[in-house]
C-alpha positions as CSV (number, residue, x, y, z in Angstrom):
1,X,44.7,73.5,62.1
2,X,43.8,77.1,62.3
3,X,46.5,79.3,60.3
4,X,46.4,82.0,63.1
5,X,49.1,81.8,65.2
6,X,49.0,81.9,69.5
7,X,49.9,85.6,70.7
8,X,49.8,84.4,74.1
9,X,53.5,85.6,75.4
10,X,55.7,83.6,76.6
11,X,59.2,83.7,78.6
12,X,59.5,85.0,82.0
13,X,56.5,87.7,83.3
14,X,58.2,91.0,85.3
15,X,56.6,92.9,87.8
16,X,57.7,95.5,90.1
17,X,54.0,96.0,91.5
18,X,53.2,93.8,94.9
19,X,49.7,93.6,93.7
20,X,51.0,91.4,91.1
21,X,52.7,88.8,93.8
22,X,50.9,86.1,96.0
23,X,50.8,87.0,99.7
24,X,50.1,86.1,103.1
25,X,47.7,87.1,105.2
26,X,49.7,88.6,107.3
27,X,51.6,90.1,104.3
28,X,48.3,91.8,103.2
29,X,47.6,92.7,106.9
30,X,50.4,94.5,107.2
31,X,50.1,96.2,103.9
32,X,46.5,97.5,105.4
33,X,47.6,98.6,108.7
34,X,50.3,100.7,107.0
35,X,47.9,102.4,104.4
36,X,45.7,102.9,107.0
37,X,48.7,105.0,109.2
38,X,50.2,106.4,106.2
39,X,49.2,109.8,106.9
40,X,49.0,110.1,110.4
41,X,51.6,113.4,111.8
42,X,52.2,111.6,115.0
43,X,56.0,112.7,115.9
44,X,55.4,115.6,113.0
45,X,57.0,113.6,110.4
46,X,59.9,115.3,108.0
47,X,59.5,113.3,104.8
48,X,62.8,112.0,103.1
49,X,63.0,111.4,99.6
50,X,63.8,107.3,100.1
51,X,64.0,104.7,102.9
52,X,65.9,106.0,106.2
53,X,69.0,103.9,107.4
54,X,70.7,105.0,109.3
55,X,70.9,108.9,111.3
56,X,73.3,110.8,114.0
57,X,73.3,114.2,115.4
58,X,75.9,116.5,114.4
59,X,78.5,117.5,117.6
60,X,79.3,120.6,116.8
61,X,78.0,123.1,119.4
62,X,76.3,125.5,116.9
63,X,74.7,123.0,114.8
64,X,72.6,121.2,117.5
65,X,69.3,121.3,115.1
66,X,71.1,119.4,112.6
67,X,71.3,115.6,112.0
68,X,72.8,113.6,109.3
69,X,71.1,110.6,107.6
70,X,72.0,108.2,105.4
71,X,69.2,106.7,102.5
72,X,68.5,103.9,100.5
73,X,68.6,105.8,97.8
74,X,72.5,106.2,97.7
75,X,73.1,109.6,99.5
76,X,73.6,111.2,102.8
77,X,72.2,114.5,103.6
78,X,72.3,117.1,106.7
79,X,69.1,118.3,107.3
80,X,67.9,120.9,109.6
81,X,65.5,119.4,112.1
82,X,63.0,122.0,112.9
83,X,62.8,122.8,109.4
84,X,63.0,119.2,107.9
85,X,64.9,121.1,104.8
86,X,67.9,119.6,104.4
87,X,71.0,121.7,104.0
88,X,73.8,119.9,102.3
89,X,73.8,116.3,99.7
90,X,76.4,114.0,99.6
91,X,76.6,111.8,96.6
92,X,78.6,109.7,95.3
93,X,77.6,106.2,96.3
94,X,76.5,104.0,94.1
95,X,74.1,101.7,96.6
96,X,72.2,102.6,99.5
97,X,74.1,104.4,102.6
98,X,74.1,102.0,105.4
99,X,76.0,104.0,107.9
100,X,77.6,107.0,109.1
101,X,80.4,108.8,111.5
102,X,81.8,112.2,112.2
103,X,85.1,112.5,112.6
104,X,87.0,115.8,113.6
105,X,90.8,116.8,113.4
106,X,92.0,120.2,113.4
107,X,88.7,122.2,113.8
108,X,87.6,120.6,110.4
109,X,84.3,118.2,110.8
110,X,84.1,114.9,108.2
111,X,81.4,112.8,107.3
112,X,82.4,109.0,107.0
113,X,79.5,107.0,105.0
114,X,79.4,103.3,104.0
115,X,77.4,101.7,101.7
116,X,76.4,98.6,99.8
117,X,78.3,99.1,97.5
118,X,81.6,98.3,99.5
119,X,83.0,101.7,99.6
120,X,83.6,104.2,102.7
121,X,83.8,107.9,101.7
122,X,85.0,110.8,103.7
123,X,83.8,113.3,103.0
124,X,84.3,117.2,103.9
125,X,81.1,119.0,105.5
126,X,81.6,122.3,104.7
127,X,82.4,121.4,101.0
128,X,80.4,118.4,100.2
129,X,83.6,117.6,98.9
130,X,84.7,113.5,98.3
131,X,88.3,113.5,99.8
132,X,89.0,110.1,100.0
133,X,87.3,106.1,99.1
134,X,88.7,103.6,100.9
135,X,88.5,100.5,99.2
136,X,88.9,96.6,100.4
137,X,85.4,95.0,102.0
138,X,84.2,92.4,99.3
139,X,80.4,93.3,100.3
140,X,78.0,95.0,102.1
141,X,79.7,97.4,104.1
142,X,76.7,98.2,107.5
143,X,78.3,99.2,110.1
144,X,81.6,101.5,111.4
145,X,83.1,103.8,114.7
146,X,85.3,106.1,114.7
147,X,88.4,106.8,117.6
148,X,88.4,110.7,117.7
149,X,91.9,110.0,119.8
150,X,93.8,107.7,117.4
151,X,92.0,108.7,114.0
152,X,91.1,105.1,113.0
153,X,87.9,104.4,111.5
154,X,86.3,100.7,112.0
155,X,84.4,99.1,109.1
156,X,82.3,95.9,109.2
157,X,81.1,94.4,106.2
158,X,78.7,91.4,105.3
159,X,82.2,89.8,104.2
160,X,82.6,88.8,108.1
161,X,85.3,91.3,108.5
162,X,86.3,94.4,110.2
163,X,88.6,96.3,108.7
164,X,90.5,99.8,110.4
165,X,92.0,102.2,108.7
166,X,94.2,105.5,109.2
167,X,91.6,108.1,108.5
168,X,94.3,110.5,108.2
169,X,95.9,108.8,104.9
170,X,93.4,106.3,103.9
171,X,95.7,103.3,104.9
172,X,94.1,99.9,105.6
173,X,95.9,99.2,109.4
174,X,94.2,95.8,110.6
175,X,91.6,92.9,109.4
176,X,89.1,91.6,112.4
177,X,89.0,88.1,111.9
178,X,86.4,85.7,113.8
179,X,82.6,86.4,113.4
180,X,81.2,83.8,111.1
181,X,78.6,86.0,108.8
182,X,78.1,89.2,108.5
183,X,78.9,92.8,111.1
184,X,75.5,94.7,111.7
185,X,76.9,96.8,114.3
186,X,80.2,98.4,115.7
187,X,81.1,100.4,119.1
188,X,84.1,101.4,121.3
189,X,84.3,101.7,124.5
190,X,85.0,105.3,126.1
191,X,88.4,104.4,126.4
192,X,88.7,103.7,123.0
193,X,90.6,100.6,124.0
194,X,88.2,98.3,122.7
195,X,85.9,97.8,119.7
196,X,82.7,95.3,120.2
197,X,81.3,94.2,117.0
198,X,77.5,92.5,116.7
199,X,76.7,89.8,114.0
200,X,74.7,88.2,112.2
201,X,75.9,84.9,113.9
202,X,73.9,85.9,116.7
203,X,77.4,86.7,118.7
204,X,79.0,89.8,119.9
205,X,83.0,90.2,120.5
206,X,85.5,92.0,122.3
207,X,88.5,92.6,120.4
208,X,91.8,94.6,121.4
209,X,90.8,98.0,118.9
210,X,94.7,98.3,118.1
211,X,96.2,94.9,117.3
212,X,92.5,93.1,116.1
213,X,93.1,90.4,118.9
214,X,89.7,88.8,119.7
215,X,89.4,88.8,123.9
216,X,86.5,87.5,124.5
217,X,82.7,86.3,122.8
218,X,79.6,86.9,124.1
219,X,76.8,84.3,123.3
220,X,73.6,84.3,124.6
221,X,71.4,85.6,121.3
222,X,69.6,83.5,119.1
223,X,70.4,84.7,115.8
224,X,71.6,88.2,114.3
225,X,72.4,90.8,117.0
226,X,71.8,94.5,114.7
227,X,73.0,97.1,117.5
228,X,74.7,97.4,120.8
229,X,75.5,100.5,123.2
230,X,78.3,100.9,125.6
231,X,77.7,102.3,128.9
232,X,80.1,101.9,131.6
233,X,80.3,98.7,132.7
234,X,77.4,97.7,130.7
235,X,76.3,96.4,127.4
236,X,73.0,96.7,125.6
237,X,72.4,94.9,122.1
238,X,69.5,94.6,120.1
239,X,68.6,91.3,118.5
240,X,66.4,89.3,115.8
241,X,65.3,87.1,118.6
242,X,63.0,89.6,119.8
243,X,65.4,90.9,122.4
244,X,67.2,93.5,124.0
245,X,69.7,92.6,126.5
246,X,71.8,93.9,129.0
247,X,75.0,92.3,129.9
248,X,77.7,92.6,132.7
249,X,81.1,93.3,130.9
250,X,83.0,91.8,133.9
251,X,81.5,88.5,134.3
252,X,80.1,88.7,130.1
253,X,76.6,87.2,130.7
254,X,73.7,89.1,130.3
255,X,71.5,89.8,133.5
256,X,68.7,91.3,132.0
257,X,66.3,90.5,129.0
258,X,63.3,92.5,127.4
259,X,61.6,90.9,125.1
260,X,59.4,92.1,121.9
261,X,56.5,91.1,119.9
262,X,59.1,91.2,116.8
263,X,63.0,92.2,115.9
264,X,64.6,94.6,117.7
265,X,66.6,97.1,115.3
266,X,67.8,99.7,117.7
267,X,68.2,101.0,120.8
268,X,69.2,104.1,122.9
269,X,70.2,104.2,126.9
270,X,69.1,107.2,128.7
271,X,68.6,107.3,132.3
272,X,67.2,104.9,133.9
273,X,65.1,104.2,130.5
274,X,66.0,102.0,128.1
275,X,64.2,103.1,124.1
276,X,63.7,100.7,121.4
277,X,62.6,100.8,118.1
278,X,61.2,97.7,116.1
279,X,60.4,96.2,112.8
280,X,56.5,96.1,114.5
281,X,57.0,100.2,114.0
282,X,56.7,100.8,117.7
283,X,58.9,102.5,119.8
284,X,59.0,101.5,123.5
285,X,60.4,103.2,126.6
286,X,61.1,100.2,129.6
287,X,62.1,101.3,132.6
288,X,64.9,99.3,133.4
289,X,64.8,98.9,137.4
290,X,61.7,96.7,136.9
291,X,61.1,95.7,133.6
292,X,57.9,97.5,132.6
293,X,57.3,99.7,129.3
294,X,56.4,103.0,130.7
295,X,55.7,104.4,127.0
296,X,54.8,103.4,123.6
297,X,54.8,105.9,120.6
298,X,53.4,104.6,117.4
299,X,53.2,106.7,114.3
300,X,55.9,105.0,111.6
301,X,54.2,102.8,109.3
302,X,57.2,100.6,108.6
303,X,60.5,99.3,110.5
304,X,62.1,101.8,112.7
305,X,65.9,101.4,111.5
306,X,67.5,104.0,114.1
307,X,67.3,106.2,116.8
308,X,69.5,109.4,118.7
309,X,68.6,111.1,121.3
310,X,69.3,114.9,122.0
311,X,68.2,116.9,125.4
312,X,64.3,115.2,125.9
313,X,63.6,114.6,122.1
314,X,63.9,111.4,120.5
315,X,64.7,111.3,116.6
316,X,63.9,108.1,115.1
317,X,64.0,107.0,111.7
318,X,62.6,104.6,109.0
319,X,61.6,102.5,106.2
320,X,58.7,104.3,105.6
321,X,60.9,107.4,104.9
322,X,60.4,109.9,107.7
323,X,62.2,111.0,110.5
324,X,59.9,111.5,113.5
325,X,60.4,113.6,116.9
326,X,59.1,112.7,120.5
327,X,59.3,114.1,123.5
328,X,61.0,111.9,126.6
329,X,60.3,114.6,128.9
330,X,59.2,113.1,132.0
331,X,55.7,114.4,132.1
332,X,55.3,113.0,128.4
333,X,56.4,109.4,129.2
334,X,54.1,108.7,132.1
335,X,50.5,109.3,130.4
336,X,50.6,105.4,128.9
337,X,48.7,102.9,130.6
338,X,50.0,99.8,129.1
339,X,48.8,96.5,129.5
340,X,49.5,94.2,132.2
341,X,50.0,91.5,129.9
342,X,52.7,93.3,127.6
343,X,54.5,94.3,130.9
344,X,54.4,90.9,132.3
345,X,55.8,89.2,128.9
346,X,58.7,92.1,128.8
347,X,61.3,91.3,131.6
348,X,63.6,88.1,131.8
349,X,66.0,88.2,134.7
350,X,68.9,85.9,133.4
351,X,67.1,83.3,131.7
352,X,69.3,80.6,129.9
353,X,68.4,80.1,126.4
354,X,69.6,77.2,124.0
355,X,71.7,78.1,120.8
356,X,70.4,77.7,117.6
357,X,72.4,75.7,114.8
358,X,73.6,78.9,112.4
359,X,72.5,77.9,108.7
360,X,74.7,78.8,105.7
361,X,72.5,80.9,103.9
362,X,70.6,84.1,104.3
363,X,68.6,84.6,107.6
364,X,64.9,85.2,106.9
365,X,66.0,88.7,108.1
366,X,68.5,89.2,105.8
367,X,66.7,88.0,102.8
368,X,64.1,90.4,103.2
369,X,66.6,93.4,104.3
370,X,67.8,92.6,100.8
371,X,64.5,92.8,99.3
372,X,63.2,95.6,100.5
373,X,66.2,97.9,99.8
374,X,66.9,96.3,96.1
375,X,63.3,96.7,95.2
């Protein structure tokens, strides 16, 4: 027996390198395509120092070249949008910020963030100054709304719950009990009367947005719904199924369906257009009246996460940490010739669909949300 002894290591291996990992095909596919378009300038990229979340455009009338954004790398920032410089920092998270909210009250403007790691900060603009935490979800905290009438902010959390507060003193006013996994988006309606809330069930609901009361659930998704838009009598969410959907608010079916190659992460209404962005990295205008996409704009080179739209440009962000601008002009939107067979697969009028049985555990989506934004 030789008196040398084994060096081989042993114990558990640790590698934050991809190379390192088996993969798909399609995983190694992917990672191609998006070296390949990794330094394209389509939509003149302004480069952010970690993975974009979450954006809005500020309301104030003399700051209508600025935007705020929230990063996975646990901050917020304003940054000026024909510059790409950005003007103020907020941090004080301790996990990546999810989502975001203005808020004004007596000629002061606040930033509301939430984060991973369960907190919502307000914060002051001017100052960059923390003036309050509020402090109660028991995870993930992705999605909020604000009433600029009543001063109540709306939180939802991966706990299942929504939670309002008085943004005023901080207190916690009512808990949003029903939805069955976690909130991925929240909205009023222009009343203010009533909060919808999108989940990772795959369901939306209507609740009364003063006394929490659940009035009605909207089913028709296959699994977890990640944005929705109010617009008058009209719904639009956005879906892991591939889908974007408009329902009819009186009746609470959905009339329309446009379908996708992949998940649907967000979506802006403007016009008679209809813009989505999706984890494929595409961005697609559909015209709503008949169904076809008019306009594609490619350029990310990971998930679009979000979208705003000011005047005829159209901010989008994403995972591959940029924030890109396009023109919706008319005479910009109308120089695609898509294909006959995209347009064809794109419009369902009111198509029933059989419900899924929800699993326990993580979505596939959620899993790799994780993933990506722990890495």
């Amino acid at each position: 027996m030789s008196d040398k002894m084994d060096k081989t290591p042993v114990g558990p291996q640790i590698s934050n390198n991809t190379d390192h990992f088996f993969q798909s095909d399609s995983d190694l596919a992917a990672q191609e395509r998006r070296t390949a378009k990794r330094e394209n300038k389509a939509g003149d990229p302004i480069e952010c120092t970690s993975k974009v979340l979450c954006l809005i455009l500020s309301e104030k009338a003399e700051d209508t070249e600025y935007a705020y954004i929230g990063e996975s790398g646990f901050i917020a920032k304003k940054i000026n949008l024909l510059t790409g410089k950005p003007t103020k920092v907020f941090k004080g998270h301790t996990g990546p910020v999810t989502c975001l909210g203005l808020w004004y009250k007596d000629d002061d403007e606040y930033l509301i963030t939430g984060s991973w790691d369960k907190t919502l900060i307000k914060w002051n603009t001017k100052t960059k100054e923390s003036i309050q935490t509020l402090v109660a979800h028991t995870d993930f905290i992705k999605s909020l709304a604000i009433s600029q009438f009543a001063s109540i902010l709306y939180s939802g959390s991966s706990d299942k719950f929504i939670y309002s507060w008085n943004l005023v003193t901080g207190e916690q006013l009512q808990t949003f009990k029903g939805h069955t996994r976690g909130i991925e988006g929240l909205v009023l309606d222009e009343t203010e009367s009533f909060l919808f809330s999108a989940s990772s069930d795959g369901h939306i609901r209507k609740w009364n947005a003063r006394t929490g009361e659940c009035l009605h659930v909207f089913e028709g998704h296959l699994t977890s719904v990640y944005a929705l838009k109010i617009f008058d009598e009209e719904m639009w969410t956005a879906s892991a199924d591939k889908t974007v959907k408009r329902w009819d608010l009186e009746t609470g079916e959905p009339d329309t369906t446009f379908t996708h190659p992949d998940f649907v992460k967000c979506l802006v209404v403007i016009g008679p257009y209809v813009i989505t962005g999706s984890r494929d990295e595409d961005i697609r205008i559909f015209e709503i009246g008949n169904g076809n996409i008019i306009h594609k704009f490619e350029g990310h080179f990971d998930e679009v996460s979000c979208m705003a739209v000011r005047g005829t440009t159209l901010y989008t962000g994403s995972l591959d940490c940029t924030i890109r601008k396009w023109s919706i002009a008319e005479k910009d939107i109308h120089t695609d010739i898509i294909t006959k067979t995209e347009n064809k697969k794109s419009l369902q009028k009111s198509i029933p669909i059989e419900k899924e049985v929800n699993s326990l555990l993580l979505t596939e989506e959620e899993e790799r949300e994780l993933a990506e934004l722990v890495e």
